[in-house]
C-alpha positions in Angstrom: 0.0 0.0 0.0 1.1 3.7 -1.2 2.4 6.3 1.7 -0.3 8.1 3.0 1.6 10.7 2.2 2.3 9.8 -1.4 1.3 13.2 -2.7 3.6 15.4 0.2 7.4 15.8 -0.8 9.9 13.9 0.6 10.3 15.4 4.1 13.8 14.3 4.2 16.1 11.5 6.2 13.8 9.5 7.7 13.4 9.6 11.3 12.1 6.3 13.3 11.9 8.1 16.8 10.3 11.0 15.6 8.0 9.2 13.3 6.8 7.2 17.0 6.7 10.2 18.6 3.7 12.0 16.4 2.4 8.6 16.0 1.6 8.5 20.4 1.1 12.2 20.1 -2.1 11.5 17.5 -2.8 8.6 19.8 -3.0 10.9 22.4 -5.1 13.8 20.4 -7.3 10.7 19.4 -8.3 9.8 22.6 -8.6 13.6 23.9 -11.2 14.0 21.2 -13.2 10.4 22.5 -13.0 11.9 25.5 -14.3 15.2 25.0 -17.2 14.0 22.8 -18.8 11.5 25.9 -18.3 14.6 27.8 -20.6 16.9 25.4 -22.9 14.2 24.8 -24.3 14.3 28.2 -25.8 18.3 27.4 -25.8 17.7 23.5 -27.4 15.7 20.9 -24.4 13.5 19.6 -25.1 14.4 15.6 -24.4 18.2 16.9 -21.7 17.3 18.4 -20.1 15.2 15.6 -21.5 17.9 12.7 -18.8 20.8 14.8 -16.1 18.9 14.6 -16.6 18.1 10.9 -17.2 22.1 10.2 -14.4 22.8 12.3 -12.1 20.7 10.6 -13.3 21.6 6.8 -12.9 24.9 7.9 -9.1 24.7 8.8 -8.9 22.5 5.6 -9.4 25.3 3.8 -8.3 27.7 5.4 -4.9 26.1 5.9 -4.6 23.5 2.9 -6.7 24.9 0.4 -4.2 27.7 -0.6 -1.3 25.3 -0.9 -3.3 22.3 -2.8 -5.6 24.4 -5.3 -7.7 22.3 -7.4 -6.2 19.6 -6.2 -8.0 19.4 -3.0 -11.0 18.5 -5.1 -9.9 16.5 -8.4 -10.5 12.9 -7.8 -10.3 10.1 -10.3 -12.8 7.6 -8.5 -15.3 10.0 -6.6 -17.9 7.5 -6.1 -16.1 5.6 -4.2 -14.3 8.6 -2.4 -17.7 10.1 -1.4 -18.6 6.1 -0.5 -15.5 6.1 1.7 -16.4 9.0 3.1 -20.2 7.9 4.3 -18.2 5.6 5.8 -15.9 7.8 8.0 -19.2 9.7 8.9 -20.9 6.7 9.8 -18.4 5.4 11.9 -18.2 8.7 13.5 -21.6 9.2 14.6 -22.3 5.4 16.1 -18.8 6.3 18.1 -20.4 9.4 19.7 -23.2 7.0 19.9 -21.3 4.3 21.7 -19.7 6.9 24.0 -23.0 8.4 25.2 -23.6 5.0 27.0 -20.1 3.4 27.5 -17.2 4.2 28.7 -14.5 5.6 26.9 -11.4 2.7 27.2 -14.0 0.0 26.7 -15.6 2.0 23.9 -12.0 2.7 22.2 -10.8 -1.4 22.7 -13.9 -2.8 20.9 -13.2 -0.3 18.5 -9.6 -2.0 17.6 -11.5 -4.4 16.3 -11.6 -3.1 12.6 -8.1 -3.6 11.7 -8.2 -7.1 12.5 -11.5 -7.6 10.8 -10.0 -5.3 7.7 -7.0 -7.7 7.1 -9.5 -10.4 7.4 -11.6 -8.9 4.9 -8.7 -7.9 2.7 -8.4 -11.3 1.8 -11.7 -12.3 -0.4 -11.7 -8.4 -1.4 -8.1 -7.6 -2.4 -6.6 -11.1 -2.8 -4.3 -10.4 0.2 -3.2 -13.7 1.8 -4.7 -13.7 5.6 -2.4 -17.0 7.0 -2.9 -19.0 10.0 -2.0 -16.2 12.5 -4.2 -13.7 11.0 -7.0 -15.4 11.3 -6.2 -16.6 15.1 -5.3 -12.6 15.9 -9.1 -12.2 14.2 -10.5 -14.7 16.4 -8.5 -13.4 19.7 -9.9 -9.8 18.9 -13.5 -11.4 19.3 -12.5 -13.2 22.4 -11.7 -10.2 23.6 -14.2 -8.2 22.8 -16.8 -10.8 24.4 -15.2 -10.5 27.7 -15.5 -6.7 28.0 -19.1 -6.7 26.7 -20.2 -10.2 28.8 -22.8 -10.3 30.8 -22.5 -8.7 33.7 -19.8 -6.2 32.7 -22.2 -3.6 33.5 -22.9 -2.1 29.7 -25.6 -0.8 28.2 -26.1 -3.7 25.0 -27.2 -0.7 23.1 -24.0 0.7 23.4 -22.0 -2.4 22.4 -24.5 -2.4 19.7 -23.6 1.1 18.1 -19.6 0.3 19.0 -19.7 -2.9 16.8 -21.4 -1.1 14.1 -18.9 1.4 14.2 -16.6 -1.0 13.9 -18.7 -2.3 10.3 -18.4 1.0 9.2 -14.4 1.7 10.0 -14.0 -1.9 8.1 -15.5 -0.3 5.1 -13.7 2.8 5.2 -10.5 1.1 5.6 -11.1 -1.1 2.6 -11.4 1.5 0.6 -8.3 3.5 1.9 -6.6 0.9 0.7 -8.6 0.3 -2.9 -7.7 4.3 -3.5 -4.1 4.8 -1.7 -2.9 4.0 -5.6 -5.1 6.2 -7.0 -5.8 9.8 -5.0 -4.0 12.3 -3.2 -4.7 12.0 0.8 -5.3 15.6 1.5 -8.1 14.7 -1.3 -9.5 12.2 0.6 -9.1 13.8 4.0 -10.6 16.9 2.4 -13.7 14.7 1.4 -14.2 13.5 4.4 -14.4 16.4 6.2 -16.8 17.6 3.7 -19.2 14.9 3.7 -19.3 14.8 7.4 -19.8 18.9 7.1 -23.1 18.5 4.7 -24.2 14.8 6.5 -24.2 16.0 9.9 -24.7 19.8 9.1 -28.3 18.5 7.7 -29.1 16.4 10.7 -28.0 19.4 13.5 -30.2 21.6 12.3 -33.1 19.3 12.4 -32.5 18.2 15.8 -31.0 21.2 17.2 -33.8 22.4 20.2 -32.7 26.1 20.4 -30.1 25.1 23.4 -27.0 27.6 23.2 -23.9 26.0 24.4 -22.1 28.1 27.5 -18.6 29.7 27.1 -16.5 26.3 28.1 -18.8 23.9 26.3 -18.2 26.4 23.2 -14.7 25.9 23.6 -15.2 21.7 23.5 -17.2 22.3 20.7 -13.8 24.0 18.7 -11.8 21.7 20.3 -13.3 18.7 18.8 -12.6 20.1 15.2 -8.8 20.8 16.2 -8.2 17.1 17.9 -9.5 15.4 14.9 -7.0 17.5 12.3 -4.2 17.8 14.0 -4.4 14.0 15.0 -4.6 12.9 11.7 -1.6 15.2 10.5 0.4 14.3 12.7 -0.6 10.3 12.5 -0.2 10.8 8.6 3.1 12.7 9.5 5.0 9.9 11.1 4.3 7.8 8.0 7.2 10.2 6.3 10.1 8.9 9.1 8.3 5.6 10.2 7.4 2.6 8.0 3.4 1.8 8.7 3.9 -2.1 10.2 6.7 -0.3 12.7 3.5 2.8 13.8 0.6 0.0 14.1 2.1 -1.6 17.3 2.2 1.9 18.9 -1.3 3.4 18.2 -2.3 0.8 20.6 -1.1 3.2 23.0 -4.5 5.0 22.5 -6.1 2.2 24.5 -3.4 3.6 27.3 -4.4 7.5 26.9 -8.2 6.1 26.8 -7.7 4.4 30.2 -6.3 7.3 31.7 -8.3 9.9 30.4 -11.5 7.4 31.8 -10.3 7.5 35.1 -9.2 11.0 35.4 -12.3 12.7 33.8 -14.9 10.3 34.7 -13.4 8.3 37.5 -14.1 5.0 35.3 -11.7 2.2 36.0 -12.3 -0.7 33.8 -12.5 -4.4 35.5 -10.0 -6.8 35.6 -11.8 -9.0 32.8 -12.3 -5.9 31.0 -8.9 -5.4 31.1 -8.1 -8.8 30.4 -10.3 -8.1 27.3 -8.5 -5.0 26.3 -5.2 -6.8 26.8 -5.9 -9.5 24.4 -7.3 -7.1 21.4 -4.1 -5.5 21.8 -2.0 -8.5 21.4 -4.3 -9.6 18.9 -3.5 -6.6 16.9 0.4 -6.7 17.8 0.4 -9.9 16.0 -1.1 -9.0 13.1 1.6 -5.7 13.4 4.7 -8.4 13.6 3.3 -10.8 11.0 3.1 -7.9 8.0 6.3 -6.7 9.3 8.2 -10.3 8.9 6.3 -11.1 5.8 6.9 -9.2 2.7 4.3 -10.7 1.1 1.6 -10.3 3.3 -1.4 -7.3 3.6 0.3 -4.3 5.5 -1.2 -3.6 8.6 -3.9 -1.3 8.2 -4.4 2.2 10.5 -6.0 1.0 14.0 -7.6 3.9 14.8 -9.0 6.6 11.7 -12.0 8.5 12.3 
């Protein structure tokens, strides 16, 4: 699979530290924004919440891209499938905020590592990637894991495991396709799509369910900061693709499932269980193997992004 940057000049000698380095800082910006969306979505409709950070970050697009890019931003070769892939994102988006609303943010995040496992599984019949024996056990060990954080008994709403795991359908599909158009389109085409769609998607939905309520001075500032978590995370996660090779940064955007934990227990004063943490443990490793097996095998699907949204 092309660079995510394949369309950015060479930023120069490549740089492993620094390349891990943005990649736990996006981690980090990642799980600020989960954070800070379950904290809204006890005031504010979630599709409000979802549609300013979309605006927010298709304003900076072009604001701060647009004059370097031109027509660029916009020329596509397969926009079907772009604006398809983008549905996706948007989808994904809202059944997070969803998910969030009625779960906690670490288990929310782990169940959400699902989709990388599930896309390499996928890539197989799709792409005509070759899966192996250990893919499909680090498949099967992601769903063992997410069972034991959303047993019986674990004290979560099976509404919100329901919009998590269709979340994770939808990141599946939008991963897919990254990969089908990596060859074909400029990323800051497709990031510029995305934001876009989710601008006019969730833009549509606000208004309609928007009841009047004017959000006060530091829930205003939230609001922005949703918009600015979500671009700069993905900048910076695409960054470290210029120093870092991509099977090298999957292993350490697990370290989102770290941030999530901590930013649970400081904000909310959630601490997970120890089968829940069993649970998140084993999607990790789950997705560590899949990590070391496309790094040993040159043949084999790369490992896609854990965590895009």
């Amino acid at each position: 699979m092309p660079s995510p940057l394949q369309d950015v000049p060479d930023a120069g000698t490549p740089s492993p530290l620094r390349g891990a380095l943005l990649c736990v800082a996006a981690a980090f910006l990642f799980a600020c924004m989960d954070a800070t969306v379950k904290y809204l979505s006890a005031n504010h409709q979630v599709p409000i919440i979802v549609a300013v950070r979309y605006l927010v970050n298709c304003l900076l697009m072009i604001i701060l891209v647009a004059p370097l890019h031109g027509r660029r931003l916009v020329n596509v070769h397969r926009r079907g499938l772009v604006l398809v892939r983008a549905c996706s994102l948007a989808a994904s988006s809202l059944l997070v905020g969803l998910a969030l609303q009625r779960m906690p943010v670490a288990e929310t995040t782990a169940i959400n590592f699902l989709a990388p496992m599930l896309v390499v599984v996928v890539a197989g019949p799709l792409l005509g990637e070759r899966i192996g024996a250990t893919g499909w056990l680090a498949a099967l060990g992601g769903f063992a894991g997410v069972l034991l954080i959303a047993r019986p008994g674990s004290g979560l709403e099976a509404i919100g495991i329901s919009f998590a795991l269709a979340a994770v359908a939808a990141n599946v599909a939008y991963q897919v396709l990254s990969r089908v158009l990596a060859a074909s389109e400029r990323t800051t085409a497709l990031l510029f799509y995305t934001a876009l769609a989710g601008t006019v998607i969730f833009g549509a939905i606000g208004l309609w369910l928007w009841e009047g309520r004017v959000a006060s001075g530091w829930e205003l500032l939230l609001f922005l900061s949703l918009g600015i978590y979500g671009g700069l995370g993905h900048f910076l996660f695409t960054a470290a693709y210029r120093h870092t090779p991509a099977s090298v940064l999957a292993p350490l955007s697990y370290v989102q499932l770290l941030w999530a934990g901590m930013l649970g227990w400081v904000i909310f004063g959630h601490i997970p269980d120890a089968t829940s943490l069993l649970g998140m443990g084993i999607i990790a490793c789950s997705g560590l193997a899949i990590a070391i097996l496309s790094r040993r095998s040159s043949t084999g699907p790369e490992t896609p992004a854990p965590r895009i949204r």
